[in-house]
Every structure is written in structure tokens, then in C-alpha cells.
N, C-alpha and C positions, 0 to 999 in steps of 0.2 A: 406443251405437256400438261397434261391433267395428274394433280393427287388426290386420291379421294382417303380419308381417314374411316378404316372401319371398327373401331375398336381398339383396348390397348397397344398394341404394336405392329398391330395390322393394318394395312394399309393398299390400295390399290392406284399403280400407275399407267397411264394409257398414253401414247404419243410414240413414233417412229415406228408406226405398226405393230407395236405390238401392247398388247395388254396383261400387265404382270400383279402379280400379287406379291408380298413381301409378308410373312410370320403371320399364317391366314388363321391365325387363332379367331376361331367365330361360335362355332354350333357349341360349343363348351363354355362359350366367354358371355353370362348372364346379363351383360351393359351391353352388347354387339346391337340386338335387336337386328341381323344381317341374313337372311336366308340364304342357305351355302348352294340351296340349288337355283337362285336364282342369277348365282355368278356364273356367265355363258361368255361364251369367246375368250377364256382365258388362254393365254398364250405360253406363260411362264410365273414360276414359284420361285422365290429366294428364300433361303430357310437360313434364318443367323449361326443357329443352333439346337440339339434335338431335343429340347424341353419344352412338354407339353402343352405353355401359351406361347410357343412358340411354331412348333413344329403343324402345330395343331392341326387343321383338317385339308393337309396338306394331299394327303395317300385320295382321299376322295376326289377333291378337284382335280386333283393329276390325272388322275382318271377318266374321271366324266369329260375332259375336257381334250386331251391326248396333248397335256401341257407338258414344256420340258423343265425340271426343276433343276436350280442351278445353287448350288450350296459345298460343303468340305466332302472330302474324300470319302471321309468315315460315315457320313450320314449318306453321302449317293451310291454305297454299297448296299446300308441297309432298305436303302427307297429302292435300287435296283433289283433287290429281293420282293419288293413288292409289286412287280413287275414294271416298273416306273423308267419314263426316260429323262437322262439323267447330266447333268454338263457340270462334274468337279471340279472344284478349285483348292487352292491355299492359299495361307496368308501372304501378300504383298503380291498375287500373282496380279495380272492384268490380261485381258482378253477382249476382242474384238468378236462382235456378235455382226447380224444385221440391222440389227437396232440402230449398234453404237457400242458402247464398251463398256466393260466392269470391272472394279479392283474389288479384290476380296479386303478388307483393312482387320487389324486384329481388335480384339476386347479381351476385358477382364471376367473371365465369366468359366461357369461351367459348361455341360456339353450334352450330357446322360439323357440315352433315350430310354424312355420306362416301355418297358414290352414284355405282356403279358406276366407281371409280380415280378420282374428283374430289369435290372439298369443295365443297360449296353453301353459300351465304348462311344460319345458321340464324335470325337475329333474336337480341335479345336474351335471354342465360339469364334462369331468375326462380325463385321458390319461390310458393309457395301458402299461404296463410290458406285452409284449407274448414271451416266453420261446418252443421252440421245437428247437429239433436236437442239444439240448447242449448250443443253445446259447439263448440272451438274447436281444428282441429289445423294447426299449420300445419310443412309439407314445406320444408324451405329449399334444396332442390338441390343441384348444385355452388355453392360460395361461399366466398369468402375473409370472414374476419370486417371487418364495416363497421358503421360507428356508424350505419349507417340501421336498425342489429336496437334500437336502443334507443325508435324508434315502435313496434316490437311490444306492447311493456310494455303500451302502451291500450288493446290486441285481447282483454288476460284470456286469453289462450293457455290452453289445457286440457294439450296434447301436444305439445311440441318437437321433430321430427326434424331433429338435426344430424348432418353428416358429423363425424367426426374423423381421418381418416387421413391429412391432409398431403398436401404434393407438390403435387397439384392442388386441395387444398379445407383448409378450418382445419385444422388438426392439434390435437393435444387440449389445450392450454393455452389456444389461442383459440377452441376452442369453449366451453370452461369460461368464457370469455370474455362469449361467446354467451349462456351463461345467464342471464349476471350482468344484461345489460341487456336479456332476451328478461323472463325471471322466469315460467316457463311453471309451470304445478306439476308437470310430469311431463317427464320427454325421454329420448327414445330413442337410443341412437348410432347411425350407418351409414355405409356408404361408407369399410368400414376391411378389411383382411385378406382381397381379392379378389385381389392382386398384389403380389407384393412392396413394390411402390414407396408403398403404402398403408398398411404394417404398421401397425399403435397395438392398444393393447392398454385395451379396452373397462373393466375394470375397475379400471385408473387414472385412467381419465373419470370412474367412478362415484364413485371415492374424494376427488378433489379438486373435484367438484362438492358445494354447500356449503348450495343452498338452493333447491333442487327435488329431488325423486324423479326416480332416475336407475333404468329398466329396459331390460335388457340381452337382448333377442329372440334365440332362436335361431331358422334357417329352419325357415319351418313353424309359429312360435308366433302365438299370439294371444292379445290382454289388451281387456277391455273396459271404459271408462269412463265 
């Protein structure tokens, strides 16, 4: 399995045939440097939640690409209104793909999709457990740290994607938090130095995490495990 980091919370996964995006916040996200037409063979979108670095240039890709996006009820209604195809979840559901499988897990967060000068209903935020080729990575979205990361511990996590930047999501002593009771072997930070209001600084996440491997993506990288 290949991750490649494209930007704040965006990210791209390849391995069990298929090739997925995760919160393809890009053509909008000023650090990305990512061209959204150059992502070809997309297979599938995960969408944490329907705010705007999140949600982001998700309607397009779907598109161009005749990808299936896989996210809450309430958001794959309104993605089905965009003519989009669509695989709903909820929290703690579990589901078997041809990949491999995926649990929806919950977060602390909002949901609000902004469309056209008005907020819509998003359903609830959530993170992802995605399982193919054996391993185990799981995306935790927007989220304030919750004692409901200490059931991850049972999942044998392979990859951790946490936010660290505060303000709207842990900030780094409670993602270091995170680890403590995730126990992933590997975690990656995100969702830091998009905005000011975000700042943290990735390699004192790395330093005060204690008992995982802590890898620090620049856009554009990729590591494979």
C-alpha cells in the first residue's frame, strides 16, 4: 500500500486495486501545489465531513473520474444530487468492499456544507479505519481528542493520520494524546500550517511522541507500507 500526502488532510491511497482519495481539499488549498486534473485513475473519495477543506474538490473528481465516494448519509444525498455515485455510511458501521473493508469511526467536529450563501445539514463528522492488503490505516478527520480513540488500540492500526494544529481539531499535546491510546506503529501529522489559526509545528509532535514512528510528509511525498 502506497500513501501519498497531498496537502492539509488530503491524502492519496493506492494498493488492492484501487486508488482513493481521502478530503481531496486541493485546487482551493494555496500549499497543495497539486493539479486536480492531473489525478487520473481515481477509483474512490472518502469525505470525513462537509466543510469546505474538506469536502473540497471532491464533486469534480467524482466526476471526471466516474469515482464512487464513500462518506455519511447526509452528505451522499447531497453528492447524489450532484449526480455522484455514492456508498453511505454511519458511525461504527463496518463494510466489506473489494478492496478490503472500512469502518466509519466517529469525531468531534462539525459537518455544514456551505452551498451557494447557505449551510446545509452535513450529518455527522467521522474518520475512517480503511483495511486492504493486510494493513490497517486509519484517517481521523476533523476531531477533538476522545476517549472513544482508546477502541482503536483493537483495530492493530498500521498508520495514524492525526490533525495537530488546534483551534478546530487536537492540537499537538492531545494528539500526542492520541497515540497514547490509538498505539498505531506509524502516524502521520495533518491539518497543521494551512492558516494561521492552525499553526503547530510538526516536529515537536514528532519529538514528544514516545511510542510510535512519527513521519512527517511533505506535499507531494509518498511512503509505503
Amino acid at each position: 500500500m502506497k500513501i501519498k500526502f497531498l496537502g492539509h488532510s488530503a491524502f492519496m491511497i493506492e494498493g488492492g486495486g484501487i486508488r482513493a482519495l481521502i478530503d481531496p481539499f486541493i485546487s482551493m488549498n494555496p500549499g497543495s501545489g497539486i493539479n486536480v486534473k492531473e489525478l487520473k485513475g481515481i477509483t474512490h473519495i472518502f469525505v470525513t465531513h462537509g466543510h469546505d477543506d474538506h469536502l473540497g474538490d471532491t464533486v469534480n473528481i467524482a466526476k471526471s473520474n466516474n469515482a464512487k465516494v464513500i462518506c455519511n448519509y447526509e452528505i451522499g444525498q447531497y453528492l447524489r444530487g450532484k449526480g455522484l455515485l455514492v456508498h453511505a455510511m454511519h458511525i461504527g458501521g463496518r463494510t466489506s468492499f473489494d478492496f478490503g473493508k472500512v469502518k466509519m469511526t466517529p469525531a468531534l467536529h462539525g459537518s455544514g456544507i456551505f452551498d451557494r450563501g447557505s449551510m446545509i445539514y452535513g450529518g455527522n463528522p467521522c474518520g475512517f479505519v480503511i483495511e486492504l492488503e493486510g494493513r490497517k490505516v486509519y484517517h481521523a478527520g476533523d476531531t477533538g481528542l476522545t476517549m472513544d480513540m482508546k477502541l482503536l488500540e483493537d483495530e492493530k492500526i498500521d498508520v495514524a493520520l492525526l490533525p495537530i494544529g488546534g483551534n478546530f481539531t487536537m492540537d499537538i499535546d492531545d494528539a500526542v494524546k492520541a497515540v497514547d491510546f490509538i498505539k498505531p506503529k506509524m502516524v502521520i501529522p495533518m491539518h497543521y500550517n494551512t492558516m494561521p489559526l492552525i499553526k503547530a509545528d510538526p516536529e515537536e509532535f514528532k519529538e514528544k511522541v514516545k511510542n510510535a514512528t512519527v513521519r512527517i510528509l511533505t506535499v507531494g511525498e509518498s511512503i509505503s507500507i
